[in-house]
C-alpha positions, 0 to 999 in steps of 0.5 A: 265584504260587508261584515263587522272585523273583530278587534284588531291592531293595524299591521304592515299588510292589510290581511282583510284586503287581502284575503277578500282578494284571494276569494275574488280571483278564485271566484273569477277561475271559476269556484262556486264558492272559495274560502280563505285564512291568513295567519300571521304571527312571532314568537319568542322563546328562550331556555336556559341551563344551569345558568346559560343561555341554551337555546334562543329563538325569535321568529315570524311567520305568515301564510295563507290557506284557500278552499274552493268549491266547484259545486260538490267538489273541493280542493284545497291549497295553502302558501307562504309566498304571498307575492302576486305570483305565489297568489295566481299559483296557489289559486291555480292550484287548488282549483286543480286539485278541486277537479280532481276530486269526487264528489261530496253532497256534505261538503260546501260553506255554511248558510250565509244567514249563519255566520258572525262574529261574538260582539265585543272584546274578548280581551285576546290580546295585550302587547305588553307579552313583548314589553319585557327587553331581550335581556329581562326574557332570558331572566326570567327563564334564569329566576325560575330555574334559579329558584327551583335549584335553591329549594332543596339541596337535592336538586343538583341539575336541571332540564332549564328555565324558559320563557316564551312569548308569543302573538298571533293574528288570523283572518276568515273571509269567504265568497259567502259576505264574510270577513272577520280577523282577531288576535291573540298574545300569549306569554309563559315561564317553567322550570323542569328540575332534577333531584337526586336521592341518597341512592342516585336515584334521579327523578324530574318534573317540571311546572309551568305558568302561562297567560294572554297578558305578562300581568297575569304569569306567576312569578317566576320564583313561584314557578320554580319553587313548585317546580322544585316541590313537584320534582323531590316528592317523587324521590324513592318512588317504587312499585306497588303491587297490582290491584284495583283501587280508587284512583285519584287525578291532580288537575293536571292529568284530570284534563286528559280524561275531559279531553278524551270525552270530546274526541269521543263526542266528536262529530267525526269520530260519532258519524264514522261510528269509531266512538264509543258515544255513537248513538249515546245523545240523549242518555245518562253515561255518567255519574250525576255529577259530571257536567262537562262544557266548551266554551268557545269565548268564555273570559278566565276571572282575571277579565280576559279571553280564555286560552280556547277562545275566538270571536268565531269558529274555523267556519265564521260561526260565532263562537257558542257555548255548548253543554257536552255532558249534563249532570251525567247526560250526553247533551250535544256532539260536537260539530262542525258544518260537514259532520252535522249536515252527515248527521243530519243535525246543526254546527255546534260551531266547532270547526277548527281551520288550519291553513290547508284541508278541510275544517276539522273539530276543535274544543275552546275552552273545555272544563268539567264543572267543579264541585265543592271538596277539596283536594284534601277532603277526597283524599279523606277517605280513602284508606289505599288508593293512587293520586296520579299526577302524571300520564304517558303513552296515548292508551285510549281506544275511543271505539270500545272505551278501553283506557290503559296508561303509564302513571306515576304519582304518590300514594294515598294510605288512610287518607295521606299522601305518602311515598311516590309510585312509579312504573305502573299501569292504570287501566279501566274502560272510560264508559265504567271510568264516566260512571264511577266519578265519586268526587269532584275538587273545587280546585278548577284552574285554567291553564290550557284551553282544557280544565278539570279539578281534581277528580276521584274515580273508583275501581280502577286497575292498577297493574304494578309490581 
């Protein structure tokens, strides 16, 4: 295996060396191809109540996932037993699986003169998530919750304070001249208070802070203190009656609707004709404004690597940044390598690899453009009309475009945020939603590997009271 490894701190086990002998013993069973991954990686992860510790949780994991082919025959088989029998066991056992299996002319490796790896550092991963001692981790969770119960005499319980800290490592090697490996770290705080009104009344939010580096968290003060804010503006929540408004999306929940357009331009979803894109590309489904894009090694402003970003895909693509949607135009499904050789079209390096199975598709860093208003200048002029700023149950038919979910938020009245709304429905169609965006917020933060601003989106149903 002659390929360039991406940046990696040396471990115990030589994962490289490994996985290119996993491939070497399937090729020797009799594989025409063989593909392996190996992950490794601990977290840590604590939650505190009122003070005391709740829960406390440090762990380690490793395993190792391999892919044959037999011509046009796969199977697949994954282990955490990587001794030299746990090894011949799994080799066994996958080719077993592959002989058993019909045969697929889609399925097989990418060509070799397309794998690589994204030159350079990424930034994905900073030791200094594991530089705080035990007894510093459970403070913070503690002086974020703590701060959160200090905000307002009305928060009088909590769900707790956390932090968790993580790192993990992952290597790629195939029969193909690839081998490739990265890791990544990742660190957070949150606090999830509860409040009280004059009546009993309890209502609950949480916020939340998370980054690839411990520099990079927000105090865990700052957290608390908005966790706090978010919780006792939704006291005397109630009921509106049902009606069709503008419907206005915090960040936080605007992200879902930019996630359900990637699961509907997914090259899965698109070949099997279960989206309501299926036959779009090339045409206008959106508002002008919306531009939509995954980014697959996009550095945040702070110099590091996106929480979606790797140096290459589940494949061994190099990762790519591909435009979904442009000013309102459907520009690229996503793909991986056996949904574009169905749909007769190239990977747009979006496979995603777990340890057993095939690839699937995966989004990196995900974002919808910002536009120049902020928060304050949509809410403007609306003189009714609902800022959602939380979502429940999974109400998406990705087929017809249906879109129905439980929200809660605060209502607009003359361009102000007034009382907080809770127990109702939003409904729409996504196609009509796509087309009715009418502002954009400048607002775009990333705290998942999925971002959106604010968003406004006219003549939505609200099913209440």
């Amino acid at each position: 295996m002659t390929d360039a490894v991406a940046h990696l701190a040396p471990t115990a086990l030589d994962l490289e060396s490994l996985a290119a002998d996993v491939v070497a013993r399937a090729m020797k069973a009799g594989a025409s191809d063989a593909e392996v991954v190996v992950r490794e990686g601990d977290e840590f992860s604590v939650t505190v109540r009122m003070g005391n510790v709740e829960t406390l949780k440090e762990s380690g994991s490793r395993g190792l996932g391999l892919r044959v082919f037999l011509g046009k025959r796969t199977g697949s088989a994954s282990t955490s037993d990587l001794t030299a029998d746990g090894i011949r066991q799994l080799v066994e056992g996958a080719m077993a699986l592959g002989r058993l299996t019909e045969e697929d002319p889609f399925v097989g490796l990418p060509e070799a003169t397309e794998f690589g790896i994204v030159p350079g550092n990424l930034h994905l991963y900073f030791d200094d998530v594991y530089s705080l001692s035990g007894p510093e981790r459970i403070e913070w969770a503690r002086r974020a919750e703590s701060a959160a119960l200090a905000s307002d005499s009305r928060i009088t319980n909590s769900n707790g304070g956390s932090f968790d800290a993580a790192t993990g490592r992952k290597v790629l090697a195939n029969s193909r001249r690839f081998v490739g490996g990265y890791r990544t770290s990742y660190a957070g705080v949150s606090a999830a208070p509860l409040a009280v009104d004059a009546n009993g009344h309890m209502q609950r939010d949480s916020w939340w802070s998370g980054a690839r580096r411990i520099g990079d968290l927000e105090s865990p003060e700052s957290v608390g203190k908005e966790a706090a804010r978010r919780t006792v503006r939704r006291l005397g929540a109630k009921r509106v009656p049902t009606q069709q408004v503008p419907i206005v999306f915090a960040p936080e929940v605007a992200r879902s609707l930019i996630g359900s357009v990637f699961e509907a331009a997914s090259g899965d979803a698109i070949w099997r004709h279960a989206s309501f894109l299926a036959g779009k590309l090339g045409e206008t489904i959106a508002a002008s404004t919306l531009t939509i894009i995954d980014d697959n090694a996009m550095l945040l402003p702070t110099g590091v690597g996106g929480f979606g970003s790797s140096p290459f895909d589940g494949e061994g693509l190099p990762s790519l940044r591909t435009v979904v949607l442009e000013k309102g135009v459907l520009k690229n499904y996503l793909l991986n390598t056996y949904t574009a050789r169905k749909l007769g079209m190239k990977s747009t390096h979006n496979a995603s690899r777990g340890l057993a199975g095939a690839p699937g598709i995966g989004a990196g860093n995900l974002y919808l453009e910002p536009g120049t208003l902020s928060p304050e200048e949509i809410l403007a002029p609306i003189s009714a009309g609902l800022y959602v700023t939380s979502l429940m149950g999974f109400g998406v038919n990705m087929v017809t475009g249906d879109y129905s979910r439980g929200a809660t938020g605060l209502w607009i009245e003359n361009g102000q945020l007034t009382h907080a709304v809770e127990e109702v429905t939003i409904a729409g169609n996504l196609a009509e939603m796509l087309r009715n965006v009418t502002a954009i917020g400048s607002d775009l933060v990333f705290r998942g590997s999925v971002a959106s601003p604010t968003l406004r989106i006219d003549r939505m149903t609200i099913a209440g009271a």
